[in-house]
C-alpha positions as CSV (number, residue, x, y, z in Angstrom):
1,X,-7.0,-36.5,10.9
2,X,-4.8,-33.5,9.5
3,X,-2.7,-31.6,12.1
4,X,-3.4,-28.0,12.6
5,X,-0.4,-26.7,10.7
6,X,-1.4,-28.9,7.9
7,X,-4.9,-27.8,8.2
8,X,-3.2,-24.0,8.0
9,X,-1.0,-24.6,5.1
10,X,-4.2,-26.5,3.2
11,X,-6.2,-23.2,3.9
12,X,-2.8,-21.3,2.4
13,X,-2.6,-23.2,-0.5
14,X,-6.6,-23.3,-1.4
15,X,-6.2,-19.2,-0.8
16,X,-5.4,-16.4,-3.5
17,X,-1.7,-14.7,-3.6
18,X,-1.6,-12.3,-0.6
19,X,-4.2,-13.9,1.6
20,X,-3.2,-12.6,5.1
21,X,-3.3,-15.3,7.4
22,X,-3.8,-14.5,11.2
23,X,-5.6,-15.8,14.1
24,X,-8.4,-13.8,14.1
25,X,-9.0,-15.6,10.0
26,X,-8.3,-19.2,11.1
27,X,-10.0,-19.5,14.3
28,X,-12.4,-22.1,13.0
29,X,-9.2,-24.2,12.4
30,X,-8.3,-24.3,16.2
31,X,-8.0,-21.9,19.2
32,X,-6.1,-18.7,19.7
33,X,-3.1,-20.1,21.0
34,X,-2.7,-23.5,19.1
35,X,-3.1,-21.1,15.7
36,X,-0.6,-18.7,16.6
37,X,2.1,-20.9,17.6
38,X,1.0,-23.2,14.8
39,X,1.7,-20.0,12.4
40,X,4.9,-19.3,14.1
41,X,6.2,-22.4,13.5
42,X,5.0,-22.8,9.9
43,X,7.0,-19.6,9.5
44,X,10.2,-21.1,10.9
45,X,10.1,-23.6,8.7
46,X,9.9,-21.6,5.7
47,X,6.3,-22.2,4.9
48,X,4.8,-19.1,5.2
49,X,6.4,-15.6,5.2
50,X,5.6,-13.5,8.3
51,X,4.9,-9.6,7.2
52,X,4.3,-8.1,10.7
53,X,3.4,-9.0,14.0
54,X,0.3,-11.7,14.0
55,X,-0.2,-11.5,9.7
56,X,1.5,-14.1,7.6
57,X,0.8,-14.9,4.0
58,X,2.2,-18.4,1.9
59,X,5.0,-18.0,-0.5
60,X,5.1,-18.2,-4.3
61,X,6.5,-20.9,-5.6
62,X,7.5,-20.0,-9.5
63,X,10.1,-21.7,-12.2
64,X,12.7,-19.3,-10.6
65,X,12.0,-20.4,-6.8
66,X,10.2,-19.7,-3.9
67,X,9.4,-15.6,-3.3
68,X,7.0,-13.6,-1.0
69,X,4.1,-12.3,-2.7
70,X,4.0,-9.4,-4.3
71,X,3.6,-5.8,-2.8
72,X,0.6,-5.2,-5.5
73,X,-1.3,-8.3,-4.0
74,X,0.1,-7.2,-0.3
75,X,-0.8,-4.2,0.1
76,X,-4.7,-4.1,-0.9
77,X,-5.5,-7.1,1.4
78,X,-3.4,-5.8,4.2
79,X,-6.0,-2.1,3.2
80,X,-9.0,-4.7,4.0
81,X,-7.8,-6.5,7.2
82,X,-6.7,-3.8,8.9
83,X,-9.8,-1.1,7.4
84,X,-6.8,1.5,6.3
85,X,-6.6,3.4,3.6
86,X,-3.1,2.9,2.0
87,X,-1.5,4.2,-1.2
88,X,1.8,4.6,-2.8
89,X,3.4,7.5,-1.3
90,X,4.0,11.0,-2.8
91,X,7.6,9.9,-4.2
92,X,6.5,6.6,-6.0
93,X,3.3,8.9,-7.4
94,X,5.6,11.8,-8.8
95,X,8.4,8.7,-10.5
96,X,4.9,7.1,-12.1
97,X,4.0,10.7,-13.1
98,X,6.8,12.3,-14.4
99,X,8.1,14.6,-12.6
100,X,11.2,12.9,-10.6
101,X,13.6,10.2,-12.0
102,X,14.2,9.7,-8.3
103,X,13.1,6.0,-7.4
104,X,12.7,5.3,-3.7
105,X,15.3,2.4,-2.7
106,X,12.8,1.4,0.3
107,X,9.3,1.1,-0.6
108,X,6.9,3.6,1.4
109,X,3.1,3.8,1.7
110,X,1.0,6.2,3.2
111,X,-1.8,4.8,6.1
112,X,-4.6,6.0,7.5
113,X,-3.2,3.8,10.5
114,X,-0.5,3.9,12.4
115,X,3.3,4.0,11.1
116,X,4.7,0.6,11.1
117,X,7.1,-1.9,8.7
118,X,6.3,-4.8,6.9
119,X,8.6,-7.7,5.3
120,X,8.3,-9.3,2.1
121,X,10.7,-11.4,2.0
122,X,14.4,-9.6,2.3
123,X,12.7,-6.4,1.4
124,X,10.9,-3.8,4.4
125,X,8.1,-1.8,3.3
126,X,7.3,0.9,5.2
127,X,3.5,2.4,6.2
128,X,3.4,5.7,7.0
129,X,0.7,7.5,9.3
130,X,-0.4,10.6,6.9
131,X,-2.8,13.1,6.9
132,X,-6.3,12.3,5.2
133,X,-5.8,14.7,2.7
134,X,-3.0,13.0,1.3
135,X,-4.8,9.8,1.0
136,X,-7.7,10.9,-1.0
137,X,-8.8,9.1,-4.1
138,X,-6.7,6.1,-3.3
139,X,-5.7,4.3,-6.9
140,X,-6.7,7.3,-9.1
141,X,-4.7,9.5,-11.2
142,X,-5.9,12.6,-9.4
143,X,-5.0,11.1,-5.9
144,X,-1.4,10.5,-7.1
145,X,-1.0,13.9,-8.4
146,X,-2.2,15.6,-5.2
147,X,0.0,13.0,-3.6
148,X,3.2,13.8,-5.8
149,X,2.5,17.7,-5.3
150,X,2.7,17.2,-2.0
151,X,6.1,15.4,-1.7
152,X,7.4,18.3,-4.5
153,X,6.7,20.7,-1.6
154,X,6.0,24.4,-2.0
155,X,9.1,25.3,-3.6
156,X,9.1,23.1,-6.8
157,X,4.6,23.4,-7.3
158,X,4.9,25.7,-9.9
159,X,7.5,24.7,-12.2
160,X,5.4,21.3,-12.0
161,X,2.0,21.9,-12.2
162,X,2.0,22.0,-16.1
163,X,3.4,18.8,-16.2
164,X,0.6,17.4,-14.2
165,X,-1.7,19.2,-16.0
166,X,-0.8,17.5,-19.7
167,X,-0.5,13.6,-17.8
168,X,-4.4,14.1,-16.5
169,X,-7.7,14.4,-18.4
170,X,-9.9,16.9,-17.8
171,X,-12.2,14.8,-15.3
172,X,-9.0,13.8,-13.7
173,X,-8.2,17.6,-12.9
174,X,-11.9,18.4,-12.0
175,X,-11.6,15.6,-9.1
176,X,-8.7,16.9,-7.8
177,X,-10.1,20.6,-7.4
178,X,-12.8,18.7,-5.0
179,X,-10.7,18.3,-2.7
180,X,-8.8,22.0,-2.2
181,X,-10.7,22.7,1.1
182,X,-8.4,19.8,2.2
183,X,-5.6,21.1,1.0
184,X,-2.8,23.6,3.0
185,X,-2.5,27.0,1.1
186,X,0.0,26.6,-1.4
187,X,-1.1,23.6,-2.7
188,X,-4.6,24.3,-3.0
189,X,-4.2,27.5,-4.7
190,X,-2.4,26.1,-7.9
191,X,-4.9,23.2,-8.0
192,X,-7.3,25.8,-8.6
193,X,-5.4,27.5,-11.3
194,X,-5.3,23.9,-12.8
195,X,-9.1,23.6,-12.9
196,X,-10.0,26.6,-14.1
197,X,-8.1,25.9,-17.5
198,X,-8.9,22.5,-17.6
């Protein structure tokens, strides 16, 4: 008969990159407590990476080694276990737009939960509580441009709107005008400006 942690790591293994493993997932393997310390000690050993408190995921083993999964896996499962909305914050959107050069050493992504840290690996992610404005149309083109206006601020809108207005289609620029009640003042006004000459 298979031990617990061997049970676990089977369940790992059978599981698709990114998988969060937790107690509240594995609790037909065993009780509470014998699954928690069984994932605590499969992370000592090296078996499994733990990304925050009570979530663990199995590593990747490729030609090159062992690594943690990957932040485009992590972050859409963590999104479903936890029932946040989380997207790539208004820094990473501007860099994928355009309009800064500026890449973020740390990784940050805006939550609809609370403001907390997770490790892959050697590398800290942060989640950042933000406004539900800001996290509107999660993996679309218009919901990174609202999201990299925002991290411009009010002082550099203008000289970037145009920009954003030649990287997004038409429909693109219609969505984003949706959502200007949302928006404070001075970023809802120029999103107007940008629909109107769509």
């Amino acid at each position: 008969m298979s031990s617990l942690p061997q049970l676990i790591t089977q369940h790992a293994e059978d599981s698709p990159e990114g998988t969060p493993l937790c107690c509240n997932t594995l609790l037909g393997l065993g009780n509470r407590a014998a699954v928690d310390q069984a994932l605590s000690r499969l992370a000592r050993n090296r078996r499994l990476f733990r990304i925050c408190q009570g979530v663990y995921m199995k590593p990747v083993t490729t030609r090159f080694g062992v690594r943690p999964p990957s932040l485009e896996r992590v972050i859409p499962a963590l999104s479903e276990l936890w029932n946040e909305t989380i997207v790539p914050s208004g820094s990473h959107a501007a860099n994928s737009l355009g309009l800064t050069t500026q890449v973020p050493i740390q990784p940050v992504y805006l939550t609809s939960g609370n403001s907390r840290n997770i490790k892959l690996g050697e590398q800290t992610v942060e989640l950042r509580h933000a406004p539900a404005w800001q996290l509107v149309a999660a993996s679309r083109p218009a919901g990174d441009a609202i999201r990299a206006l925002e991290w411009l601020g009010p002082s550099d809108v203008a000289e970037n709107i145009r920009a954003v207005r030649q990287k997004l289609s038409t429909e693109d620029l219609a969505e984003m005008a949706t959502y200007r009640a949302r928006m404070p003042a001075w970023l809802a006004e120029p999103v107007s400006e940008l629909a109107t000459h769509a």
